[in-house]
N, C-alpha and C positions, 0 to 999 in steps of 0.2 A: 504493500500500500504506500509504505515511502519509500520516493527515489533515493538514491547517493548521487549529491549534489559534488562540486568542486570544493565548496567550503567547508563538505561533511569529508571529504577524504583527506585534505588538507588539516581536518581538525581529527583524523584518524590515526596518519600520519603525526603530527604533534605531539599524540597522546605517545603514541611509542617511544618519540623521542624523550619524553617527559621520563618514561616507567623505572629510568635506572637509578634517578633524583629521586622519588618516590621510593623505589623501593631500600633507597640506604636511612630514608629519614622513618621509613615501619619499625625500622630495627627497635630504636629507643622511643618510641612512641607511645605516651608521648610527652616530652620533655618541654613544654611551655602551655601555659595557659591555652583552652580552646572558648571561642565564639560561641556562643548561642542565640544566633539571630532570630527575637521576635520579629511580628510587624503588626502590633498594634503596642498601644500606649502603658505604661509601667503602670501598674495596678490593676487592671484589666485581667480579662480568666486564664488566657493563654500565657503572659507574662508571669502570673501567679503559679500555675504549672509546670514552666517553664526553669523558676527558681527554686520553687520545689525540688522537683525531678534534678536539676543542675547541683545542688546542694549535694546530694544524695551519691549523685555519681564520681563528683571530684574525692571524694570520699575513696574510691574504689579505680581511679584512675588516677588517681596521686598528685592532680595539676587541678587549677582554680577553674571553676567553667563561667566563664564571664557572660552575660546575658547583657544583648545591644538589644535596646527597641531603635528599632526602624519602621514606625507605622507611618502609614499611609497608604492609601490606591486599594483597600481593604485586603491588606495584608501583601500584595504584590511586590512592592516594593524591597522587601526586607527575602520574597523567596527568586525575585530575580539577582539579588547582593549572592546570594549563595551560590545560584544555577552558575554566575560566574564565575565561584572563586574556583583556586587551585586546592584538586579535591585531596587533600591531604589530612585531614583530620582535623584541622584545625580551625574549620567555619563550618556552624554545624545549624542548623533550623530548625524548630519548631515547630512544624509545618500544623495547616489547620486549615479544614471542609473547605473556607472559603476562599481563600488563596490558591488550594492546590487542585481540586475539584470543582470549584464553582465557578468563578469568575474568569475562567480562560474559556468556557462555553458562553459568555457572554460578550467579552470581551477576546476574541482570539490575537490579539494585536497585542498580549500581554507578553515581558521578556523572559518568555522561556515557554519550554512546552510542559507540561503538567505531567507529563508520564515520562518522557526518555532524558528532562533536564538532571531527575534527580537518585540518590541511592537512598531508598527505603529502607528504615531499618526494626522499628516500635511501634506498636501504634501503644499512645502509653498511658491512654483513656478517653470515656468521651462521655458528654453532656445534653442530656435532656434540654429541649427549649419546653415553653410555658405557651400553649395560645392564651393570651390575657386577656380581658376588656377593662374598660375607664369601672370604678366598684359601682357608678349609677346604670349601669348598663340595664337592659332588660332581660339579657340571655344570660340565664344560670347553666347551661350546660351546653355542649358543644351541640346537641341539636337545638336549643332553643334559635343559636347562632346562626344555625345551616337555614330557618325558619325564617330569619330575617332577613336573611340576605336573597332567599328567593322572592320574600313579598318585596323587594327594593333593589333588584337588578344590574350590577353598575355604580349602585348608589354608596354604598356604605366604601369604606379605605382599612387598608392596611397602613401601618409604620413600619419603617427599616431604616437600619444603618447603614446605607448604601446600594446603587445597585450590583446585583451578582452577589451578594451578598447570605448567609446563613438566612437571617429571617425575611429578606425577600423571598430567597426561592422554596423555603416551606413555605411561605403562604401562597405562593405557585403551585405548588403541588398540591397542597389542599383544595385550592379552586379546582385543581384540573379532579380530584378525587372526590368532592361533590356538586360538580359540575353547577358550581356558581360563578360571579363576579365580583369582582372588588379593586378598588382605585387603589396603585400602589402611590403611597407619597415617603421616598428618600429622604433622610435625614444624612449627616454629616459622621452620624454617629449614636451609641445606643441610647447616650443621656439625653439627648434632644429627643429622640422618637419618645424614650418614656415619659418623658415631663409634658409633652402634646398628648400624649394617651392617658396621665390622668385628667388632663384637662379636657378631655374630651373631645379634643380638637380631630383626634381619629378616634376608628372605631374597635381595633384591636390591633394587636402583633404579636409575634414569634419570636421571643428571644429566650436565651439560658435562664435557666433557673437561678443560677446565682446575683445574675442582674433583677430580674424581677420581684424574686423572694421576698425582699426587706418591705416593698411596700404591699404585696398582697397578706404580709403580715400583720402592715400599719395599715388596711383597711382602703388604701387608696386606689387598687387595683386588685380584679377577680380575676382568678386564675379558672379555667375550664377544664383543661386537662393538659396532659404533657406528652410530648410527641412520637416519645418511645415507644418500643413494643411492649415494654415492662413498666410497672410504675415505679417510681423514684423514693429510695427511702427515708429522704428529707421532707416527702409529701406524702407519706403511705394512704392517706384518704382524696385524693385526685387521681382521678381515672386518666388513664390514655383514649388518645382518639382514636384508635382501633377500636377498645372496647365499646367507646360513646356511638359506634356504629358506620365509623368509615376504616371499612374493612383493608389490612396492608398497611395500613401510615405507619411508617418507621423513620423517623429523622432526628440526627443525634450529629453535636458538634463535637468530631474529634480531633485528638491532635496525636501528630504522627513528629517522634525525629527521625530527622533524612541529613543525609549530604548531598553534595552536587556530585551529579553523574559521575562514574566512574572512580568511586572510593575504592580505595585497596581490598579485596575480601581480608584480610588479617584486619583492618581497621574497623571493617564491617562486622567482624568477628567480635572483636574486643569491647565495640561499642554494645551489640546484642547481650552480650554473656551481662557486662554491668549494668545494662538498663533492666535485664530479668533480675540480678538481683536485687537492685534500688525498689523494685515495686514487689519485693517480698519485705520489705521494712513494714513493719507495724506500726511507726511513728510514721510513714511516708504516706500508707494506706488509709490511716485514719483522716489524715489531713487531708488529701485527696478526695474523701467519701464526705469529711463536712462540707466541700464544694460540691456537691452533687454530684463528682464524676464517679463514674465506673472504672475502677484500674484496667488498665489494657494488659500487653502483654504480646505472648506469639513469638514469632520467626520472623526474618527480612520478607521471607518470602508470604508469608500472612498481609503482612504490611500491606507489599505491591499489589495483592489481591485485592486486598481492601480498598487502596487507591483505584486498580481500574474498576471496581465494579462501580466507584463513587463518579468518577468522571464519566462513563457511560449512565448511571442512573441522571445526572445532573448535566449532560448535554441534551437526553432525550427531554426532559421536564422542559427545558430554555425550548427546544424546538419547539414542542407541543401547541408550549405561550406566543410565540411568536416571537420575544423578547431579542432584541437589536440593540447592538455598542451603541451608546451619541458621542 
């Protein structure tokens, strides 16, 4: 399906010339601090994961794991920094739904390609969104919701932090899986869509549980159900939307670490073996589970699975929509 271009053999050729410099510097690997390029904002879920998990592993790799936020472009940014560097173990990503699966079906014009830029290595948990409403809403359950939106066609809106984005394209999917309508209105980011959603400026969104939590707590915002296939044990009395009656819905925000294409297997090696133990920590697991996530876990090759099933389930969704780059 892809050609071999001049710039793909050229860049084939390079790599070969590269592998004797590579393979002297696996030896003592590795001997200096490594990168862990987010790309969204310090405090944020992924960031928070991020230094989790990096804590855990410089533990067991002997060198400090530095965590860079590079946000912007919804996460793009911070996964085309990597797709570039030299893949030697020492820039290392974060990867997450919307950067690596989502927004290059959107956006194809993003730097890098989403399956052959990078080396999978963890997928190392993942997180329930919330469909929420403003707490004056009228719909207490995900069909009350489905009720309203066919008496008003068009009419009602979603919130998101972005387009191509996690909670844009659940709430695509959802449309397309009860064959409703809803006006998408982009936000810059999640704190702006929620603070228009209690105010009721929209009429619901999709986003993580850890973002929404505090105020469906404070009363400000109703939680419907959660998008898993399982329900979340920070909400054990919130139904998922499979059960609520739309059969299939499974959409969960993971985060995968990757390098850029063509990591050494020994680095790939090294990385697997300490990230399986970091997420056998009972101080790791705990903390992870107060965040709503699910520990991940697996093989590289689990990972890459998991990445192409997510880029083919999230190109067909954007087709479906119609949804076009501006």
């Amino acid at each position: 399906m892809t050609t071999v271009s001049r710039r793909g053999a050229l860049g084939v050729l390079g790599g070969a010339l590269c592998a004797p410099r590579l393979g002297i510097a696996q030896e003592g690997y590795p001997s200096r601090p490594i990168m862990m390029v987010v790309g969204f904002a310090a405090g944020g879920g992924t960031d928070i994961v991020a230094r989790l998990i990096g804590a855990e592993i410089s533990k067991d790799l002997g060198q400090q794991i530095v965590v860079e936020n590079r946000s912007g472009a919804s996460g793009t940014i911070a996964a085309g920094l990597v797709a570039r560097s030299t893949p030697d173990g020492y820039t290392m990503l974060m990867g997450h739904v919307s950067a690596n699966a989502m927004v290059p079906a959107v956006i194809p014009s993003v730097p890098y390609e989403p399956l052959t830029s990078f080396t999978p290595i963890m997928t190392v948990g993942a997180v329930p969104q919330l469909l929420t409403v403003p707490a004056n809403s009228p719909a207490r359950s995900v069909q009350d919701f489905i009720r309203l939106l066919r008496e008003r066609p068009g009419k009602m809106s979603y919130a998101s932090s972005g387009i191509g984005t996690q909670q844009h394209l659940a709430a695509e999917l959802f449309k397309q899986a009860t064959g409703t309508d809803m006006v998408h209105i982009p936000y810059r980011g999640s704190g702006q869509a929620v603070n228009d959603l209690i105010a009721g400026n929209v009429d619901c969104n999709f986003d993580t549980v850890p973002t929404v939590l505090p105020f469906i707590r404070a009363g400000t915002l109703r939680g419907l159900a959660v998008t898993t296939a399982k329900r979340t044990p920070v909400l054990p009395e919130m139904p998922t939307i499979a059960e609520s009656g739309v059969a299939g819905f499974d959409v969960e925000t993971w985060y995968m670490v990757m390098g850029p294409k063509g990591l050494p297997a020994p680095i790939v090696a090294r990385w697997s073996a300490a990230l399986g133990r970091a997420l056998q920590s009972e101080e790791l697991r705990r903390r992870l589970e107060e965040l709503s996530t699910t520990v991940g876990g697996g093989t590289p090759a689990d990972a890459e699975g998991l990445l192409r099933r997510e880029i083919d389930k999230w190109a067909g969704v954007v087709k479906t929509a119609g949804i076009r780059s501006q």
